[in-house]
SEFILO-282550 format. One line per 3 residues: number of its first residue (from 1); for each residue x, y, z of C-alpha. Coordinates in steps of 0.25 Angstrom, whole numbers, always signed. Each point is the difference from the previous one (the first is absolute). Example, Ala and Ser with C-alpha at 12.3 -4.5 7.8 and 13.67 -1.06 7.14 Angstrom:
<rs>
1) +49 -18 +31 | +6 +14 -2;
</rs>
This chain:
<rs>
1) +0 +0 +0 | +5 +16 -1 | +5 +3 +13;
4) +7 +13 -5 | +0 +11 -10 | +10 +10 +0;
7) -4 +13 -11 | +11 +11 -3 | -4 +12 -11;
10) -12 -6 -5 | -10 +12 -7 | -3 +5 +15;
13) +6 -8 +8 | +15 +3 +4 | +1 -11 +11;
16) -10 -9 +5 | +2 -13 +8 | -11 -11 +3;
19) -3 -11 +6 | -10 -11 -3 | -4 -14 +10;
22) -10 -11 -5 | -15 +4 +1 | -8 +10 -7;
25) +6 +14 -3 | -7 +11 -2 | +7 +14 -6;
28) -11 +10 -2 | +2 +16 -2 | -7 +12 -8;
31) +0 -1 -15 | +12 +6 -6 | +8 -5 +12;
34) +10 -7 -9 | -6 -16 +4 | +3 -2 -16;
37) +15 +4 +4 | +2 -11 +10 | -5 -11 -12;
40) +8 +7 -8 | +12 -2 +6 | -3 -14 +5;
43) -2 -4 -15 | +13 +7 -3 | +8 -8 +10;
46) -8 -13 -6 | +6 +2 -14 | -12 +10 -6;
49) +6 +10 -12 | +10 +11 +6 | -8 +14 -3;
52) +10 +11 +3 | -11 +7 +3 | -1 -7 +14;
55) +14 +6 +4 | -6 +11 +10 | +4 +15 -5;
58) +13 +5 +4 | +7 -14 +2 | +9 -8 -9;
61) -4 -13 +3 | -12 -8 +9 | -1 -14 +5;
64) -9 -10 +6 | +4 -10 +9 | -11 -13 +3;
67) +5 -10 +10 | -8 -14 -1 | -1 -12 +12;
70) -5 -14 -1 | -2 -10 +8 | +4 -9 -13;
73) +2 +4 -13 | -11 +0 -11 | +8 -11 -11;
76) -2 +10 -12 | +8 +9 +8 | +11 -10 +6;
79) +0 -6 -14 | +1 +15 -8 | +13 +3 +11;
82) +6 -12 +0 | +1 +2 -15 | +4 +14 +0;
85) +11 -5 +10 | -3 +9 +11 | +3 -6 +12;
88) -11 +3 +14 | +6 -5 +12 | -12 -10 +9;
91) -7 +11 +8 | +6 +12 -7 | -12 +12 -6;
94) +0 -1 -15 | +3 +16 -4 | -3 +6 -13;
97) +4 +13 -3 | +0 +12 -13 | +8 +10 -3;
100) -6 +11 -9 | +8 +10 -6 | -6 +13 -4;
103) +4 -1 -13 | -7 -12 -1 | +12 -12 +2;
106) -3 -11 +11 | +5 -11 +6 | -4 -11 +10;
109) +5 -9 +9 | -5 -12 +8 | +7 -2 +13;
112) +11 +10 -3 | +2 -7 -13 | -2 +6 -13;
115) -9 -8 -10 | -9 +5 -11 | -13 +5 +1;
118) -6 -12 -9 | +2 -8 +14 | -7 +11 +9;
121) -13 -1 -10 | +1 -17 +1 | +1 +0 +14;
124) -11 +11 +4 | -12 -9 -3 | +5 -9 +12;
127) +2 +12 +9 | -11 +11 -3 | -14 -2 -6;
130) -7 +14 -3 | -12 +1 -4 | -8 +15 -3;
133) -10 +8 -10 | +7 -3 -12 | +6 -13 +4;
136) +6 -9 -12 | +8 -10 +7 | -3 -11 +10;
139) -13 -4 +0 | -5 +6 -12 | +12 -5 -8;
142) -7 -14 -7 | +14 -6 -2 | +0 -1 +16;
145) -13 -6 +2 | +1 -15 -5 | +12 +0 +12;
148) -10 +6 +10 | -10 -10 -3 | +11 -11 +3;
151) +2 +3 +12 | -14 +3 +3 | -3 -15 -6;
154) +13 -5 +8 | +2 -9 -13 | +12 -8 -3;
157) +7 +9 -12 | +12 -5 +3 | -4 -13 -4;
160) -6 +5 -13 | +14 +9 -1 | +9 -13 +2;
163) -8 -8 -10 | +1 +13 -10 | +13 -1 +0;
166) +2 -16 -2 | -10 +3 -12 | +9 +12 -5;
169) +13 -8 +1 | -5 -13 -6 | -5 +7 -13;
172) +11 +10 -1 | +9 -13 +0 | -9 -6 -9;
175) +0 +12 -11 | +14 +0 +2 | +4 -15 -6;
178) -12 +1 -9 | +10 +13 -6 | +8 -10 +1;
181) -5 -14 -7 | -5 +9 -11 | +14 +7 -4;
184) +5 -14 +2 | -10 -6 -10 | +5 +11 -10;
187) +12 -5 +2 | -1 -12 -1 | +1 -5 -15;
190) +11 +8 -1 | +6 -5 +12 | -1 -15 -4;
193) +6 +2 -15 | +13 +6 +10 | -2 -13 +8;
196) +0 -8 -13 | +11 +7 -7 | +11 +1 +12;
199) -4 -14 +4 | +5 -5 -15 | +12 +9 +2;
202) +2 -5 +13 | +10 +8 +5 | +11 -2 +11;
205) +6 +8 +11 | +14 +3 -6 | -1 -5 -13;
208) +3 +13 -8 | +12 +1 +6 | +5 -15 -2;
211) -3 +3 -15 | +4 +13 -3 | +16 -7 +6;
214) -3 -10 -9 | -2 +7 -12 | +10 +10 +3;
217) +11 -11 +1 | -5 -5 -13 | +0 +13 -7;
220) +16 +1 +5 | +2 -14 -7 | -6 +6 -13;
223) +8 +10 +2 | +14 -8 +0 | -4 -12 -8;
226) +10 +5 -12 | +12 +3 +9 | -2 -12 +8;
229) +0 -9 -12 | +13 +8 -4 | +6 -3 +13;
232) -5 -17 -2 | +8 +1 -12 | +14 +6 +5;
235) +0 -12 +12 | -6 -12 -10 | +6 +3 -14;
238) +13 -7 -6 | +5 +11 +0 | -4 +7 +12;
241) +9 +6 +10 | -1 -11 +10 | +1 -10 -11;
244) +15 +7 -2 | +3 +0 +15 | -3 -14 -1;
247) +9 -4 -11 | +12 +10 +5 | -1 -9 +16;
250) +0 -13 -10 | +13 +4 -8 | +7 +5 +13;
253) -2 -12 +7 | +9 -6 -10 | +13 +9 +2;
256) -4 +5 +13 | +11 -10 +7 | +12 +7 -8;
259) +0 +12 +8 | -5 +6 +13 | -6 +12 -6;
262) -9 -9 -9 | -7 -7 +11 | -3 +12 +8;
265) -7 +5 -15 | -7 -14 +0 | -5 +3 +14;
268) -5 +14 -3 | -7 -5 -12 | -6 -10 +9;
271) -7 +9 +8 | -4 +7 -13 | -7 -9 -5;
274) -5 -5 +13 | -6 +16 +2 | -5 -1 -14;
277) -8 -12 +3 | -6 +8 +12 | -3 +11 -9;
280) -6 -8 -10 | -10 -8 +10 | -4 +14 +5;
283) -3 +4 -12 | -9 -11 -4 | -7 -1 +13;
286) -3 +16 -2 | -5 -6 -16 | -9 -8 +8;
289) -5 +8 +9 | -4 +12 -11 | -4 -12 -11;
292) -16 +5 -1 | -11 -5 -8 | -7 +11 -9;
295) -14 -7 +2 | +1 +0 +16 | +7 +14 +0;
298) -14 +3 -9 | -9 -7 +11 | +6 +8 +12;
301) -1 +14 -8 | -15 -5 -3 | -3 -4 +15;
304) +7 +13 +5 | -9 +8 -10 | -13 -7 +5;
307) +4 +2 +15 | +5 +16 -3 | -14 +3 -6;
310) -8 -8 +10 | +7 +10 +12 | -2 +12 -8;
313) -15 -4 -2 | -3 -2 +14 | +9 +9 +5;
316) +11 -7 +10 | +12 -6 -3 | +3 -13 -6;
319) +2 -7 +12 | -12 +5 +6 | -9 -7 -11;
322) -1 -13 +7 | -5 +7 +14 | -10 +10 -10;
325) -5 -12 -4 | -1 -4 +13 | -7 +11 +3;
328) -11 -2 -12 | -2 -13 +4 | -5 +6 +14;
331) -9 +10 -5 | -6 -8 -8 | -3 -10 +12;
334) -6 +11 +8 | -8 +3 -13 | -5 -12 +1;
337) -1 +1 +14 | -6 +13 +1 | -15 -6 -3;
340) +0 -9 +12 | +5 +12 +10 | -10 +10 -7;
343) -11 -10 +2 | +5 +1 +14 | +0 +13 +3;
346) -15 +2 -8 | -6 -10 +10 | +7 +8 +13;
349) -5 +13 -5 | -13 -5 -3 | +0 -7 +15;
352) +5 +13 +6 | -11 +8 -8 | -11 -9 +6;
355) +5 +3 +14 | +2 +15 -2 | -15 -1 -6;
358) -5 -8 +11 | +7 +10 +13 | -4 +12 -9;
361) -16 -5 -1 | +1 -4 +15 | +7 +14 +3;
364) -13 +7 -9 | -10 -8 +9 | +8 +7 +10;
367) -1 +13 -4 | -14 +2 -3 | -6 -6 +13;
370) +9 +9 +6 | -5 +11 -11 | -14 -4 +7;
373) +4 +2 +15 | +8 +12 -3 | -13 +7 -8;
376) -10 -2 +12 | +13 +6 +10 | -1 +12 -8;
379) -13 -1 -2 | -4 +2 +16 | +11 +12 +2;
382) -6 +7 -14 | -14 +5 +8 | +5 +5 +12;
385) +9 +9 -9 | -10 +7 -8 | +2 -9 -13;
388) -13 -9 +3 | -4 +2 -12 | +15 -5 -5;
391) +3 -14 -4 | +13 -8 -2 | +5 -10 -7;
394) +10 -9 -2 | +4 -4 -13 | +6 -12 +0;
397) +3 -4 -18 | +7 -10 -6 | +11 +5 -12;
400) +1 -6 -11 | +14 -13 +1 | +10 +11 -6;
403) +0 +7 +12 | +0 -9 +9 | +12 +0 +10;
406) +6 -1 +13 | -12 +7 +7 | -11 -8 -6;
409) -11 +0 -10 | -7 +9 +5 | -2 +17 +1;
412) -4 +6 +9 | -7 +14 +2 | -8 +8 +11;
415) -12 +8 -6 | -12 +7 +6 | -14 +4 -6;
418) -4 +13 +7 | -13 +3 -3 | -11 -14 +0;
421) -2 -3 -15 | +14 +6 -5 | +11 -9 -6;
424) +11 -5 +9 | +15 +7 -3 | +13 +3 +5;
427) +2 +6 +12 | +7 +13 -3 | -10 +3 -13;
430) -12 +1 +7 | +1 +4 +12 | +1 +13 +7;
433) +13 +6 +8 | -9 -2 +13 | -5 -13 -5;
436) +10 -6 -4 | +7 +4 +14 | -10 -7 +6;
439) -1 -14 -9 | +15 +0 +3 | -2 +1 +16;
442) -10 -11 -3 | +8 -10 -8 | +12 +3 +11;
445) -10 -5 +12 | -3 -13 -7 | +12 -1 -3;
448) +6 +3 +14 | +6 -13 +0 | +9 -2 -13;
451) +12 +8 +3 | +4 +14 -8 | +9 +9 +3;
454) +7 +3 +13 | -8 +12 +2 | -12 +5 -7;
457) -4 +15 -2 | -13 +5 -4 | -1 +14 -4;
460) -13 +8 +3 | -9 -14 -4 | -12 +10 +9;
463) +0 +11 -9 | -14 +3 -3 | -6 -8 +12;
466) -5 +2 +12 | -7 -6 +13 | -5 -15 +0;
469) +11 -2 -13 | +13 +7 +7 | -4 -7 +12;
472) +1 -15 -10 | +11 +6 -7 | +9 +3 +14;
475) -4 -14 +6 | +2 -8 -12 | +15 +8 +0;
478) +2 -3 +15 | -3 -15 -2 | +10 -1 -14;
481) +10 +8 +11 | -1 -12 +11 | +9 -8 -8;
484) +11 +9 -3 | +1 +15 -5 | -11 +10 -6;
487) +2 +13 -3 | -12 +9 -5 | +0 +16 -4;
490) -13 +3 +3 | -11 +12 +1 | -9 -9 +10;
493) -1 +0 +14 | -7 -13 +2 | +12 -5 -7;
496) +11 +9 +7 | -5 -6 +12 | +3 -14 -4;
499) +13 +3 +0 | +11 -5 +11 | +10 +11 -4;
502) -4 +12 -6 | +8 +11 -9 | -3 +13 -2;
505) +5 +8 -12 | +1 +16 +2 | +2 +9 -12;
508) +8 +13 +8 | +7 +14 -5 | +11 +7 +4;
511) +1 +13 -8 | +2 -5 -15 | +4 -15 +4;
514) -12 -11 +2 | +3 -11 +7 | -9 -15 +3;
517) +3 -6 +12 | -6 -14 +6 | -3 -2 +16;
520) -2 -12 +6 | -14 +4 +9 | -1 -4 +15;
523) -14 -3 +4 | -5 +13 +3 | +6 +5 -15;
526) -6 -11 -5 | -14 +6 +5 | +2 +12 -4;
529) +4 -4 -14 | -13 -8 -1 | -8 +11 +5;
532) +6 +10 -9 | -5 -12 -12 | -13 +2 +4;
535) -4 +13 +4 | +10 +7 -9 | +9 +12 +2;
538) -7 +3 +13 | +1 -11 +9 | -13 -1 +10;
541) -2 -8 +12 | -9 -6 -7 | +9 -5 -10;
544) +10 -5 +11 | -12 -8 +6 | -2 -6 -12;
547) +13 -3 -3 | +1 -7 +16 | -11 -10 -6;
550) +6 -2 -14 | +13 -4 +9 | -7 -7 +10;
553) -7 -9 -9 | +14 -2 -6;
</rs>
């Protein structure tokens, strides 16, 4: 609830501090007196537009201070702070606060720390709930009615929510393979002539490379057949050098005997020959080795073409065609099986369809037997607030599947008929400012019980009623207040003396500067204000009796 608002250089106010307890609050004061300024500023600090207009003249900047405690949080709030990540200590006020600059810059702060007013307006429903002549918001706001009626019915939304969302999951998984399967079927001729066409070239890991040495060894032979063959001839003809070197050992192993000299020459053409033959075994190992055969060099340079093209045409390497085929393979199975997992997932999202339909149709049974119950609440409070004539319905109307959701099937909208015979219609399009006032103070009794916001404000909901309906009005105000907090701006006494704190706001001047100021009234203030209500600028002893009553039957 607000236990504290704190007003610096707002219009007429240069500094105001109040404080506020559980219970009905009433602020009261002339017209003109500035009560306006006091929702001004309280809507200022709970994320309204900054108007420049409400820096008070002569100052350069104004700000509004609203301090909030609870017993346990409200989840939109916890759930909004937690996300925001500001950080509220167990047992610790929750403090918002505006800065307004005259030339027409603000900024905010939750706590001391500086966030955006966007998380001001998303938390302020939690905390504040106005409601006044020309109300907009709450009550009258259609997108907030199928929630009040929720909580009215105590129905099991969540339950609807949860299966929502299995429903959701299980066909957005479903349109997802389904994308799938039908790319894949595309696909799939194409991909089977690959399948076919690699699987006939059957490629192997490391096979390029083994043939591209190959032919390159072989191209070399081609290369040096002609000077190989030259070389055959000086180491195999007649009259090849190593012929001679053989010929030459022969003759000098005849004569070598005769003379020292001639033996160490046999010796060293020995070796000569002996080296020769090593060369000459090299050389034809080497002629071996380089020997190619045109045909298979042709059957390489083919094979190497086929598995070049293939790379280039699936776009890996060479070596990476047999895992691409692989790969095509495994596509093509989960083509294949694609239609068993689609089948699937159509039966589990037409399972989780028939169990959102069915908690969505309980949850509509929900909801207009609750519509029922909650038309004859409103009903009973409708005649003792002048609107007898007034009815109120609940309409509770199924939409059409595409807008199903998380919340239901069902829309839901508060409308009134006015006058006996005329049609039934929203809220705020045929009902008067005072009316409506009223139909709002209605709905909020029958629906004392469902929660709302921390504290509730209703802003001159009496204006143009008197007697018997004030007095309805200020009981039906006391009784929402017993459960947490109520503030009313009012005109009435029968409602002013409902209240278990009372405000009033004065309007003074000092030379050319005006001035609102608010005082928390004792007792014997308090019977004065009252009196001054009812008798007007002269306050009789008459209307201080009066006022007596009005508190004594309070």
């Amino acid at each position: 609830m607000l236990t504290r608002l704190s007003i610096r250089n707002i219009v007429l106010i240069e500094a105001l501090d109040l404080e506020f307890a559980r219970g009905l609050g009433v602020l009261t004061g002339e017209t003109g007196a500035g009560k306006s300024i006091l929702l001004d500023a309280l809507g200022l600090v709970l994320g309204n537009r900054a108007d420049s207009g409400l820096v008070r003249s002569g100052a350069d900047r104004a700000s509004v201070t609203a301090s909030f405690e609870f017993a346990r949080w409200p989840i939109p709030l916890d759930r909004a702070l937690t996300e925001a990540e500001i950080e509220v200590e167990p047992g610790e006020p929750l403090i918002l606060k505006r800065q307004l600059r005259a030339d027409g810059g603000s900024k905010a702060f939750i706590n001391d720390q500086p966030v955006g007013v966007a998380l001001l307006r998303e938390i302020a429903p939690a905390l504040v709930e106005i409601h006044g002549q020309h109300d907009d918001r709450g009550l009258v706001n259609a997108r907030g009615h199928r929630d009040l009626l929720d909580r009215f019915a105590a129905g099991d939304g969540e339950a609807v929510t949860a299966a929502w969302r299995t429903w959701r999951d299980a066909r957005d998984q479903l349109e997802a393979l389904r994308v799938q399967v039908d790319q894949a079927a595309q696909d799939r001729d194409l991909l089977t002539a690959y399948v076919e066409e690699l699987t006939a070239l059957a490629p192997e890991a490391g096979e390029e490379e083994e043939l591209a040495l190959v032919r390159a060894t072989m191209q070399k032979g081609e290369k040096l057949a002609e000077d190989m063959a030259d070389l055959a001839h000086l180491f195999h003809g007649s009259d090849s050098a190593l012929a001679s070197l053989r010929t030459a050992a022969r003759r000098l192993d005849r004569i070598a005997a005769e003379h020292p000299l001639l033996e160490e020459a046999l010796a060293a053409l020995d070796r000569a020959v002996i080296e020769a033959d090593d060369a000459e075994d090299k050389v034809r190992a080497a002629s071996d080795a380089l020997l190619f055969d045109p045909a298979e060099l042709d059957r390489i340079e083919t094979r190497l073409f086929e598995l070049r093209a293939a790379a280039r045409k699936h776009g890996c390497a060479p070596d990476a065609l047999s895992a691409k085929l692989d790969e095509m393979r495994a596509t093509l199975d989960a083509i294949e099986g694609g239609s068993e997992e689609l089948t699937r997932l159509q039966k589990a999202a037409a399972a989780a369809g028939v169990v959102y339909r069915q908690r969505a149709e309980a949850l509509h049974a929900q909801r207009v037997d609750a519509a029922v119950r909650l038309d004859k609440a409103v009903a009973a409070e409708l005649a003792p607030l002048k609107l007898d004539a007034a009815r109120f319905r609940t309409a509770v109307t199924i939409l059409p599947d595409e807008r199903w959701g998380a919340h239901g099937m069902d829309a839901v909208e508060f409308l009134i008929s006015t006058n006996p015979g005329a049609p039934f219609a929203p809220l705020a399009k045929i009902a008067s400012g005072g009316e409506l006032s009223r139909f709002i103070l209605a709905l909020k009794v029958a629906l004392a019980e469902e929660g709302g916001a921390a504290t509730v404000i209703f802003d001159e909901i009496d204006r143009g009623v008197g007697g018997a309906v004030a007095s309805a009005i200020g009981e039906r105000l006391a009784r929402l207040a017993s459960a947490g907090q109520l503030l009313a701006v009012t005109h009435s006494p029968q409602v002013a003396a409902r209240g278990d704190r009372h405000y009033m706001i004065a309007k003074s001047s000092e030379g050319t500067v005006t001035r609102t100021s608010v005082t928390l009234l004792d007792e014997g203030q308090r019977k004065e204000e009252i009196a001054r209500m009812l008798s007007g600028a002269e306050v009789t002893d008459e209307a201080r009796a009066q006022a007596d009553r009005l508190l004594e039957r309070a």
